[in-house]
C-alpha positions as CSV (number, residue, x, y, z in Angstrom):
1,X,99.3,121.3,205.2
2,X,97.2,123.1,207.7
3,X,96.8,127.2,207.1
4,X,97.6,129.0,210.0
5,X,96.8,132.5,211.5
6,X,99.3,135.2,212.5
7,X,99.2,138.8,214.1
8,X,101.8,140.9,215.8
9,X,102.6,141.2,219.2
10,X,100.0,144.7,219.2
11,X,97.5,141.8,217.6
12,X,97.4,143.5,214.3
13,X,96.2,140.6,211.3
14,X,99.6,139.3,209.3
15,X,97.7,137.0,207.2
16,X,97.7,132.9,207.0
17,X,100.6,130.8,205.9
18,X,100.0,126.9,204.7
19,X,103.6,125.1,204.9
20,X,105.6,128.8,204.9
21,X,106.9,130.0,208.2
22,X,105.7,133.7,209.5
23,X,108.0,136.1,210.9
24,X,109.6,135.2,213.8
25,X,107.4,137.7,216.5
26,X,104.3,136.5,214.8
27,X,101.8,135.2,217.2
28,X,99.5,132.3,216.1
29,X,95.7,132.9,216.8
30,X,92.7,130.9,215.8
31,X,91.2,132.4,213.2
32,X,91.5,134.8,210.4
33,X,89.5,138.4,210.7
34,X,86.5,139.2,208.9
35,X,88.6,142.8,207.9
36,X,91.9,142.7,208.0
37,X,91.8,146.0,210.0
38,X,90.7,144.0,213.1
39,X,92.5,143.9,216.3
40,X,92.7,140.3,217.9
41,X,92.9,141.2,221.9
42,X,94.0,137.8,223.6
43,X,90.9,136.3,223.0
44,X,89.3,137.2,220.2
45,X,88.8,140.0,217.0
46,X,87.7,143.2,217.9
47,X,85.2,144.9,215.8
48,X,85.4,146.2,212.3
49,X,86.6,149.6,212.2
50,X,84.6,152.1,210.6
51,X,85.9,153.7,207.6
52,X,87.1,157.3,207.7
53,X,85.9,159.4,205.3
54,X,88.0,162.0,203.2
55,X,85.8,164.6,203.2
56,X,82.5,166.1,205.1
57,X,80.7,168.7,204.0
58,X,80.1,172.1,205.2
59,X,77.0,171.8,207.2
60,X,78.4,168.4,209.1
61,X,81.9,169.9,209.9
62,X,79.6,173.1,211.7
63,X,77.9,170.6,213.1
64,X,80.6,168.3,214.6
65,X,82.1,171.5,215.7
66,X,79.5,172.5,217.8
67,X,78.4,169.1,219.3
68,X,82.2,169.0,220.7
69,X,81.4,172.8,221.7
70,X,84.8,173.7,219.6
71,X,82.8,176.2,217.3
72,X,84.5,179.6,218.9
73,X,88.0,178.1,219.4
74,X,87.9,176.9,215.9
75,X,86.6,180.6,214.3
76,X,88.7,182.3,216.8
77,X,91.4,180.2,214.8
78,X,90.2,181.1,211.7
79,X,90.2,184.6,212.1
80,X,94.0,184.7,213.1
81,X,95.2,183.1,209.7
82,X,96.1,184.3,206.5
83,X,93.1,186.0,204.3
84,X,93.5,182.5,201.8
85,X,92.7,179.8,204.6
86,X,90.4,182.8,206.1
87,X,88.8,182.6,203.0
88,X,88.7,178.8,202.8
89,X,87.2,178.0,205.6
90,X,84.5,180.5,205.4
91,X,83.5,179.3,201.2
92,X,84.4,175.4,201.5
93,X,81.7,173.7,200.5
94,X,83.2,170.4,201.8
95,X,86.0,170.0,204.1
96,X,89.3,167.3,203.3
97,X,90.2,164.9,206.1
98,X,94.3,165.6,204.4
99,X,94.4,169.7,203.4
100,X,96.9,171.5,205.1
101,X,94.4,174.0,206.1
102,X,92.8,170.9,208.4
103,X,95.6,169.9,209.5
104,X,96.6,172.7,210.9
105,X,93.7,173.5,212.8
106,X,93.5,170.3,214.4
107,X,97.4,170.6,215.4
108,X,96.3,173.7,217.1
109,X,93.4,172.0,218.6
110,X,96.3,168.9,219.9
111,X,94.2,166.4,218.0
112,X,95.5,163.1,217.1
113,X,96.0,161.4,214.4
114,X,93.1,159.1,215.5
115,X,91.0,162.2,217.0
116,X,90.9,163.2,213.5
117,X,89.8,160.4,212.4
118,X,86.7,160.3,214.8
119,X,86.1,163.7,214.5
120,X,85.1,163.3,210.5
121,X,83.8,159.5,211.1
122,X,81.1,161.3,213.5
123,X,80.8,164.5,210.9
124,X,80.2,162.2,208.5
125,X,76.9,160.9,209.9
126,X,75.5,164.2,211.0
């Protein structure tokens, strides 16, 4: 038997089948990934996708905050919440990609999902 390589129609990776048949939308490509994260595009694998991290601290949230010049929305924000996430925000020594708190803010902010994402993968390497 011969192994063989599937993704979905979006090109996401379904993994290799030797003498078992894939689901019936899969769509046969060359080659496995080198991450299973990786999107095939027609062609071939896009790149690896970086990992997100769960938390940033303090100084790189600021920081990200101000290189997207969202620093005074984001404390404008702040200051109409409740005295505990008033509080949080301004004693957090590191700030978590899931709290509430952060999810919040970004809603009001309309961030995405994947804007969110970004927005701690940059943080992260400030």
């Amino acid at each position: 038997m011969t192994t063989k390589y599937y993704v979905t129609d979006e090109g996401k990776y379904i993994g290799a089948f030797d003498g078992v048949e894939p689901p019936d939308s899969a769509v046969e490509v060359p080659s496995a990934p080198q991450d299973a994260r990786q999107i095939w595009n027609g062609t071939s694998w896009g790149a690896i996708p970086e990992d997100v991290p769960d938390r940033v601290t303090v100084n790189q949230f600021g920081k990200q905050l101000i290189a997207l010049d969202l620093l005074d929305q984001v404390t404008a924000w702040v200051n109409q919440q409740d005295a505990a996430t008033q509080w949080s925000f301004n004693r957090s020594a590191t700030f978590v990609r899931d709290d509430p708190m952060m999810e919040a803010g970004f809603t009001s902010l309309d961030f995405t999902s994947e804007q969110i994402d970004q927005f701690f993968i940059d943080a992260a390497k400030l």
